[in-house]
N, C-alpha and C positions, 0 to 999 in steps of 0.2 A: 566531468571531473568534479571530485569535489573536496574541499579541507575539512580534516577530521576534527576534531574535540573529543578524549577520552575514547577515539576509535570508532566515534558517532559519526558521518556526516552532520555539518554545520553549515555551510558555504555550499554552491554548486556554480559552477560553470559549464555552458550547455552552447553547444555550436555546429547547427544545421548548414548543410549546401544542396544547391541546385541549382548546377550548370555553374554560372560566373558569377550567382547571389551567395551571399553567405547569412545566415543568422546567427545573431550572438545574444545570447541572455546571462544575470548572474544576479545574486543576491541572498539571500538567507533560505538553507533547505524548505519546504512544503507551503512556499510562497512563487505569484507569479516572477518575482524580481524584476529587473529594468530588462530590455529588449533595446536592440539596435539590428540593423540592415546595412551589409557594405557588399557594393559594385565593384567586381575583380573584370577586372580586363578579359579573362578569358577561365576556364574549367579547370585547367593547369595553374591557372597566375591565383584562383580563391583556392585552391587545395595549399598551395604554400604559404599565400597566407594565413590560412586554419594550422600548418602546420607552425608558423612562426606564434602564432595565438596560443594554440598549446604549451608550445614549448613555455614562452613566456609565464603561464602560469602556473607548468610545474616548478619554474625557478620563485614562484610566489606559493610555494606548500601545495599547490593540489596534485591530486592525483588520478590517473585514470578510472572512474568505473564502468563505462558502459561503453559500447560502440557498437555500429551498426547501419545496416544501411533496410531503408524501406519503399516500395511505391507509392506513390501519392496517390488518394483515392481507396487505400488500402489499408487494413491495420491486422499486425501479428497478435491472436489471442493469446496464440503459444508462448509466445516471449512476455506476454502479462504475467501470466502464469506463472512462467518462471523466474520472475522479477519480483512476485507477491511472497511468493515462496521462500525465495530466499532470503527477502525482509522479513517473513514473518518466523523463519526457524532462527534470526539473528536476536530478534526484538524480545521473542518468548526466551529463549536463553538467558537475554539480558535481566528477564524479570524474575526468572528462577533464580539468578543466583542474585541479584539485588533485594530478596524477600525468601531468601529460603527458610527463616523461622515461618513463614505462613504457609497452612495448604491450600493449595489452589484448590477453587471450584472452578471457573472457565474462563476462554480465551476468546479474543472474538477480532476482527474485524471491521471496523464501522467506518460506511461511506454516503452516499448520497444519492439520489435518482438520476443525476448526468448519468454516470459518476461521475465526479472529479475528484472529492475530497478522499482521504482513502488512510488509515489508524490503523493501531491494535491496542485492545482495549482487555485487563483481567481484572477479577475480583477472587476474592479471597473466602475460605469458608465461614472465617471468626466475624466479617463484616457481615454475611448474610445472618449468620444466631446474634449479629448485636439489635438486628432491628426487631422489633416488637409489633411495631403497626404490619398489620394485614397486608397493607397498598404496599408502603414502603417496601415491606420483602419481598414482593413479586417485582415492584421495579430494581431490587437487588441483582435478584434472582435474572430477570430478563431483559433490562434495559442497558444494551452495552453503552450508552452515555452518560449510565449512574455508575459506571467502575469506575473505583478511583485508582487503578493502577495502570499508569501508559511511561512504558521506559523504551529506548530506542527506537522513538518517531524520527529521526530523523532517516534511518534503513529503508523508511517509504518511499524517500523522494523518487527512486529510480520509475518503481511504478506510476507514483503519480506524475512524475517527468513526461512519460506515454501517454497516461490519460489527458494530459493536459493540451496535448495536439487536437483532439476534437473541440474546445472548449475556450480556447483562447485566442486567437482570434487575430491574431499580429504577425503569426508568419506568413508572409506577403506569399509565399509558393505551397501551402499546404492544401490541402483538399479534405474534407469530411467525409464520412458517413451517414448515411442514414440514423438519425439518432436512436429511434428502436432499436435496429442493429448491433448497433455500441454497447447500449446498457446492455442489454440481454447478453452478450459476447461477455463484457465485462464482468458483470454477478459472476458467469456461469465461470470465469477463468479466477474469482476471488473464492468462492466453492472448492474447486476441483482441487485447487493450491493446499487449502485446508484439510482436504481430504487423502490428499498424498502424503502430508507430513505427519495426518494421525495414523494412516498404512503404515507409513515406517518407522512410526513407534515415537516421534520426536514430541508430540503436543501431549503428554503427561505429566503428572506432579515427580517429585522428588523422589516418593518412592514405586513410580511407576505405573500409579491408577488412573483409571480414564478421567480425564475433566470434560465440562462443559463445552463445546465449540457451536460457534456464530457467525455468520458474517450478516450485518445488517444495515439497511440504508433507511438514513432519520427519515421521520416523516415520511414514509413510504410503504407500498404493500412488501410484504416478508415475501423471501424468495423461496418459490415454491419447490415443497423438497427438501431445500434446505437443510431442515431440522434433522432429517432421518439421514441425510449422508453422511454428515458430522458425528453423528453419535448412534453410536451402535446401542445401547442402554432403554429399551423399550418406555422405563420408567421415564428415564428425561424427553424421551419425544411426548409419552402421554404426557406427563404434566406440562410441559412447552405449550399443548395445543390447549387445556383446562384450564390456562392463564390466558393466553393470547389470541382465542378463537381457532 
């Protein structure tokens, strides 16, 4: 569940079962928050009290966004996917029209080699002609951690809600994966996302021309590929690889 701000997630409330355990977390979107653990009598007796839990905190403004059930030991890439995706056609939206006097140059993604962390990050084209140093406009140009435009991070939490099950470490019933497994599953479902929404025509400027796309984890080898899926423009893959090896 989560309470909104201006239609943003702000707030999440999060509430795992298995069997007669129940997990409950809450606290500010794209943070761990507080955790707690309660003992139901029985499978029956923790589903009604997740249902009394719920209730109670749509009568406190939240509201539903996610549900679902999973096996432990197990994790959906497909529902990443579709969870990135829909943050990320939410969050670009939100920056189009918060910045429509500017033309986009690109969008991007940025996360980290778990994963866990997980953004979207654009830059503009008047920011890359303002820089003048050499260095500086290629890190314009290619450093999703020098954009300075991130509007609707909070549309991440859902996905990063997911990833945070490999990584954190307190739900007393959860099971990992193989951490190789994860990442690579994970890139390849932060990828795929990006690449279905430049298919269906969503990741372009205002007046409809192709931009930049990224998705990138700091401090990390570039995901291989990558560059050529996101952007059809021969020019921006050569120069991508002229700058960055």
């Amino acid at each position: 569940m989560h309470k909104m701000d201006d239609d943003t997630p702000s707030e999440f409330y999060e509430v795992r079962q298995f069997r007669s355990q129940i997990w409950v977390a809450e606290g500010a979107v794209k943070t761990f928050g507080m955790s707690h653990t309660i003992n139901a009598s029985s499978s029956k007796a923790a589903r009604q009290e997740i249902d009394r839990l719920l209730a109670k905190k749509g009568g406190a403004g939240f509201v539903k966004s996610a549900e679902g059930c999973y096996r432990r030991g197990s994790f959906d890439f497909g529902e990443l996917k579709g969870a990135v995706k829909s943050a990320s056609r939410a969050s670009f939206d939100l920056i189009r029209a918060k910045h429509a006097d500017h033309k986009l140059y690109g969008f991007g993604i940025t996360t980290d080699e778990v994963p866990m962390t997980l953004g979207a990050m654009a830059q503009t084209v008047k920011a890359i002609a303002a820089e003048t140093d050499e260095a500086l406009r290629s890190e314009a140009e290619w450093n999703l951690q020098a954009w300075p435009i991130e509007e609707g991070d909070g549309f991440f939490d859902i996905p990063y809600r997911l990833l945070l099950r490999q990584s954190r470490g307190d739900i007393p019933f959860e099971q990992t994966i193989a951490d190789d497994e994860f990442a690579n599953g994970a890139f390849e479902a932060f990828v795929s996302a990006l690449e279905e929404l430049r298919n269906e025509g969503v990741l372009a400027d205002a007046q409809g021309d192709a931009i930049v796309l990224m998705v990138q984890p700091s401090d990390f080898v570039p995901i291989e590929g990558m560059i050529e899926r996101l952007n059809a423009d021969p020019a921006v893959v050569q120069r991508y690889y002229a700058e960055n090896g």
